[in-house]
N, C-alpha and C positions, 0 to 999 in steps of 0.2 A: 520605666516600663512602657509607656507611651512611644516614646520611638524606637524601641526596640520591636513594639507592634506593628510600627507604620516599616517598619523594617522587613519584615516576615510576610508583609502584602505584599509590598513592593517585590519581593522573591517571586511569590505567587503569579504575580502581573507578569514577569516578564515569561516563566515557563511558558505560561499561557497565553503568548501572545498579547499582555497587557491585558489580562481580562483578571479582573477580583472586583474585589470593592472592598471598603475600609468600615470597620464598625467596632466601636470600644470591647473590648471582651472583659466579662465582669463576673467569671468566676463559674460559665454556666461549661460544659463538658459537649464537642459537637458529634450531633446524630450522625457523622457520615461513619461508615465502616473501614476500615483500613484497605479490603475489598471491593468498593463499589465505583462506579461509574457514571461520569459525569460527562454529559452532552454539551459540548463549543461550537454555535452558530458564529458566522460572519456574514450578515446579510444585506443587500444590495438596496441601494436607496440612490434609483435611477433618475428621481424624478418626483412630481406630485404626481399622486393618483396612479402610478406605475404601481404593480403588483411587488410587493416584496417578498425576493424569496431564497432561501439559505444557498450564498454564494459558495461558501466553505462550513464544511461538516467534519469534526472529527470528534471521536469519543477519549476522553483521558481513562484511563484504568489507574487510580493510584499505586493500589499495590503495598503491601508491607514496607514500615519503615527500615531504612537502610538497602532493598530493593527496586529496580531500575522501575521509571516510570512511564508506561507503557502510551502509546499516542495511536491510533489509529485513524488514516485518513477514509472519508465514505467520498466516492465523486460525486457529483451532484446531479449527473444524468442518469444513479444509480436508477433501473424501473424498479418499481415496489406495490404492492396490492394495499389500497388505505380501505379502512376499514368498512368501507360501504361493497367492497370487494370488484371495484373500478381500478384500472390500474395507471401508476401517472411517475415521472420523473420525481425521486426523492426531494428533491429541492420546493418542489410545488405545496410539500405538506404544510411550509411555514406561512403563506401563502391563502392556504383554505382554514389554516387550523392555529395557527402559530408554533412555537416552540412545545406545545401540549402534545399537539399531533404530530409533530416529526417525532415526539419521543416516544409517542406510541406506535408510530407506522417502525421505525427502528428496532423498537422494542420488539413488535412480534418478529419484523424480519430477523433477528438476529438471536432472539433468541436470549434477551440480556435485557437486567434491571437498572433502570438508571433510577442516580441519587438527587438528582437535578441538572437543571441548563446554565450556562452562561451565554448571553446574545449582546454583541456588540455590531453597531452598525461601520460605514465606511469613515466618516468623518469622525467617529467617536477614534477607530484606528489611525486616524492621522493626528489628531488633537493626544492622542497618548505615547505616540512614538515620537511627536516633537519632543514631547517634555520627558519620555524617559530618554533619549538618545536621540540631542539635540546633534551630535556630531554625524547621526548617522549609522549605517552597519555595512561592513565594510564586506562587499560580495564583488566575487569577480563574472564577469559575464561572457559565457562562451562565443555570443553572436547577437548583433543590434536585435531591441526590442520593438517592434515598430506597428503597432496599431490602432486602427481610427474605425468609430463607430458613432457617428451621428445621433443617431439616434439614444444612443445611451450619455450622448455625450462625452465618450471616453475616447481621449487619445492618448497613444500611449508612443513615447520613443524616449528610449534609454540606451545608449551606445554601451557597444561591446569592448572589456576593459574591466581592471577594477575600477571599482569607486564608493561612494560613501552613497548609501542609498536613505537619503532623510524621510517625515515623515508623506509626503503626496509619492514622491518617487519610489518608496518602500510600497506602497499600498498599489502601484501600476504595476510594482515584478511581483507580488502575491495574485493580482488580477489576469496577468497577462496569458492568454490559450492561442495558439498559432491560429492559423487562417482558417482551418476546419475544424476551430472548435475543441481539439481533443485536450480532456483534461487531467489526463492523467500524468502529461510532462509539468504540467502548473502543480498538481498536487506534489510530484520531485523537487520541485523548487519551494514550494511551498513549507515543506519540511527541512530542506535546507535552510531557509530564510530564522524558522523556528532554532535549529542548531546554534547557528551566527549570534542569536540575540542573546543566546542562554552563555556565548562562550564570552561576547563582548560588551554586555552590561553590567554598567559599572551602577553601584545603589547611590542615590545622591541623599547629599547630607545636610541640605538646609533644611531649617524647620518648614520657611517659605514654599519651598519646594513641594515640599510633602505635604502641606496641606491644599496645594493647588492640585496637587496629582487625585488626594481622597474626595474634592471636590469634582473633578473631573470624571473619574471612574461613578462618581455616585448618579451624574449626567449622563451617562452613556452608554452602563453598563445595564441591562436588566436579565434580573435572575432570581429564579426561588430556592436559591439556598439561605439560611440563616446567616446572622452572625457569626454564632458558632458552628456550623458548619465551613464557614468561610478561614475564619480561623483556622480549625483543624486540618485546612487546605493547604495555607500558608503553613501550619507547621512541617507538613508533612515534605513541600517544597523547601525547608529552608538548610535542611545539608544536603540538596541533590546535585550533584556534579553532572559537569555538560554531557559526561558519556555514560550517566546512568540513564538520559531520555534514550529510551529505544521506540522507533517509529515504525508502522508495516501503512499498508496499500489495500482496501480491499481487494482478494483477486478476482479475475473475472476478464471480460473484452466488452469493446467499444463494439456495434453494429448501428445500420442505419434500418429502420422502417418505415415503410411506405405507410402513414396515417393519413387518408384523402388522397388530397394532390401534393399534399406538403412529406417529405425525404425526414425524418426524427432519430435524432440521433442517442442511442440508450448506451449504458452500463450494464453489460449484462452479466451479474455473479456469478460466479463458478462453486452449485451447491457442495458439492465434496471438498473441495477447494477452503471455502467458506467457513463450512462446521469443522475443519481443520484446526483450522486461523482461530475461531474463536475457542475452541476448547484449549489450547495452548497458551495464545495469546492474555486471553481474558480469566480461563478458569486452570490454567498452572496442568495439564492432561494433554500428554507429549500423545499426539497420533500420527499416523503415518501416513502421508497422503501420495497423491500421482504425482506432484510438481518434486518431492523425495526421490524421486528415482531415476537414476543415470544414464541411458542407452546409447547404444552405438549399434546401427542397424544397417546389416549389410546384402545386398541383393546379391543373392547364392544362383540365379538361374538366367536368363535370357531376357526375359520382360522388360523392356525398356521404361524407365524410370519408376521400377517398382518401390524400390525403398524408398526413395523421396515422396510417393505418395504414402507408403506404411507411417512412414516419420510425420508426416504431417496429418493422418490421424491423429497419432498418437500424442501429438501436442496438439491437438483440439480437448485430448482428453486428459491435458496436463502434466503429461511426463515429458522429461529433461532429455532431448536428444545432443548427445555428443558430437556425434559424426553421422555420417551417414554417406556409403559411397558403394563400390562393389567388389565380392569377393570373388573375386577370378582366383581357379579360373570355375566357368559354369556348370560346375559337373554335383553339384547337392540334390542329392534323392531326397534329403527329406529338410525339413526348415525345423530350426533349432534356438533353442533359448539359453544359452550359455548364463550360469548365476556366478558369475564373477568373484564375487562377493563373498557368497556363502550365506547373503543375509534371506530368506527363507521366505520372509512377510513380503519382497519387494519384487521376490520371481512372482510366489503368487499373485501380486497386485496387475503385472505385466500379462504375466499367464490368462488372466481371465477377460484379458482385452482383447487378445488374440483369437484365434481358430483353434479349437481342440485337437489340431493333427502337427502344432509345434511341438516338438519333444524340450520339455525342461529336464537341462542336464546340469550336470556340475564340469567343472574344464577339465577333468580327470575321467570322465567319463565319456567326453567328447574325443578329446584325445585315442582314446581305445577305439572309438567305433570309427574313426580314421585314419589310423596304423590300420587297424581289420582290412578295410578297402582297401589297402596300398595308395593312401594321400598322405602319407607322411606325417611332419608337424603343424597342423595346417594353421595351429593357435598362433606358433611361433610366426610364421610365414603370415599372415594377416596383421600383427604386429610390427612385423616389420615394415608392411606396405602401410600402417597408419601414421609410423614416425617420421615417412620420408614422402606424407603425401601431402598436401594442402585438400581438405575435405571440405563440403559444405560440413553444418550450416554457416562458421565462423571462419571458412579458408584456410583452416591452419591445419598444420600435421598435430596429431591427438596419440595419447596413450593408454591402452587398453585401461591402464590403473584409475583413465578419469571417470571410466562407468561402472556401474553394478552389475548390468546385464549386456551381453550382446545377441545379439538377433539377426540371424543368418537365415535368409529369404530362400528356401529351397524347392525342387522339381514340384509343381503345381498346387502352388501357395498363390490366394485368392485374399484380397480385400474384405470379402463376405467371410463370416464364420459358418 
């Protein structure tokens, strides 16, 4: 019974990046919910007297057993309002408040109950990936990793190649953010890194072993979950297969602000976006959002580079632009919303981003009031210019079948609604 427990942590440890911890279970039943959610700090210990503050943030969603177990990364330059209604980079809460307060600044942001934390520092992650995978995790790297920071003391160069990433060189490709900072290619790796461990950990089988590991985890890890909450964590990880972990991104964009004389670089959430992600994500309530919807937007009149400005609204406001090029030749009296689709919920989502003088049509409809003018087939004849043309935003020739809607930019169509 005993190692078949130390068995069941050690599962646990590795979904999660090597975070549990080991405690006899003696028969009590754990308070987590098969639903609830549990907050994973990774934070930074630069130094004495340095501010510590959650380097890496994601929330685990358990989820019912025998369904996929959900991960969500938060960036850490996420902005958020903490409770004194001051507003500061998410990372800072651990910082002012600890692990208390990131889960309550989290909490209101998002709208979600956590069931507890786990916080593991840098050195606790290296001291636990030597002895889970002393060999290593075997990642390929697209392009040298190369950076030096004094002051934090971090330097970082890992050549491009595969290779075995043990544990100080494992914890420099989870740290590594290119030259300006941006963290949202580290959080892609990040997750990747997560994937590797869960497909290439192998459970060690000395007693030795595993009592060095429960001793270690007991040094390094801090958390207020129970025993048995702990437990019931481990059980719930111990038949999950590498491709039941399903991972998302908060969504949102990077921007810089001017705070003083100093450039500050934020996360800034995409609220529709967001309460998407989370009612799907988190609470099982399939919604339909802007990033859902497929367009192909074609400038129908004269205006020199009208659609590539429409298009890039409309991915400010989250919707999936296909193409985007022109429909010659320039003769549309009126600017049109083609529902492709048929799908109803995703014109109007379009529709009301737009100017009220777009006609939403169905392509049967369209078609008629362009035979009417004598333009022929003009759906066919736009199809055929999209398969034989290399279009922004991706250079490639595209097929009417990859969007839901198309939008033909016609005789004085304006930016403004």
């Amino acid at each position: 019974m005993r190692n078949r427990l130390f068995l069941l942590v050690i599962f646990a440890l590795v979904v999660l990046g090597a975070l549990a911890t080991f405690w006899w279970y003696q028969g009590r039943s754990g308070s987590l919910s098969p639903k609830e959610n549990i907050l994973v700090l990774g934070i930074d210990d630069t130094g004495p007297g340095a501010p510590r503050r959650s380097d890496t943030i994601f929330i685990v969603h358990l989820g019912q057993a025998g369904q996929p177990l959900k991960l969500l990364s938060v960036p850490r330059d996420l902005k958020v309002r903490f409770p004194d209604g001051s507003e500061h980079k998410i990372n800072a809460a651990y910082a002012q408040g600890g692990p208390k307060l990131s889960e309550r600044v989290l909490s209101d942001f998002l709208s979600l109950h956590f069931s507890g934390y786990l916080v593991l520092g840098y050195q606790g992650f290296v001291k636990l990936m030597d002895l889970l995978m002393p060999d290593g995790v075997t990642l390929t790297l697209d392009r040298p990793f190369k950076y030096d920071d004094s002051k934090q003391n971090l330097h970082i160069n890992l050549p491009a190649g595969t290779q075995q990433l043990k544990g100080q060189s494992a914890l420099d490709y989870v740290r590594y953010r290119d030259a300006q900072g941006e963290d949202l290619g580290r959080i892609s790796r990040q997750q990747g890194f997560i994937q590797a461990v869960t497909q290439q950990m192998k459970r060690p089988q000395s007693l030795a072993q595993l009592k060095e590991l429960a001793r270690l985890v007991g040094e390094q890890l801090r958390t207020d979950l129970s025993p048995a909450d702990l437990y019931h964590l481990a059980q719930r990880l111990q038949t999950l297969a590498a491709d039941q972990l399903k991972m998302r991104t908060l969504p949102g964009r990077t921007v810089l602000s001017q705070v003083g004389k100093q450039q500050i670089s934020y996360f800034i959430a995409d609220p529709l976006e967001t309460e998407a992600l989370v009612s799907e994500f988190f609470q099982g309530i399939s919604v339909l959002s802007n990033s859902d919807v497929k367009l192909i937007v074609l400038n129908g009149n004269k205006t020199p580079l009208l659609a590539r400005q429409v298009s890039e609204q409309l991915q400010a406001q989250s919707f999936t632009i296909v193409a985007t090029w022109n429909a010659k030749p320039f003769d549309y009296a009126e600017s049109y919303l083609i529902d492709l689709k048929g799908d109803r919920r995703k014109a109007q989502l379009v529709a009301t981003a737009l100017p009220p003088s777009v006609r939403l049509v169905t392509p049967g409809k369209f078609q008629q009031l362009m035979e009417a003018a004598g333009k022929g087939d003009r759906l066919k004849q736009i199809a055929q210019m999209l398969r034989t043309t290399k279009v922004p935003p991706n250079n490639r020739a595209v097929d009417l079948n990859e969007a839901d809607l198309l939008l033909i930019l016609g005789k004085g169509f304006s930016l403004g609604k």
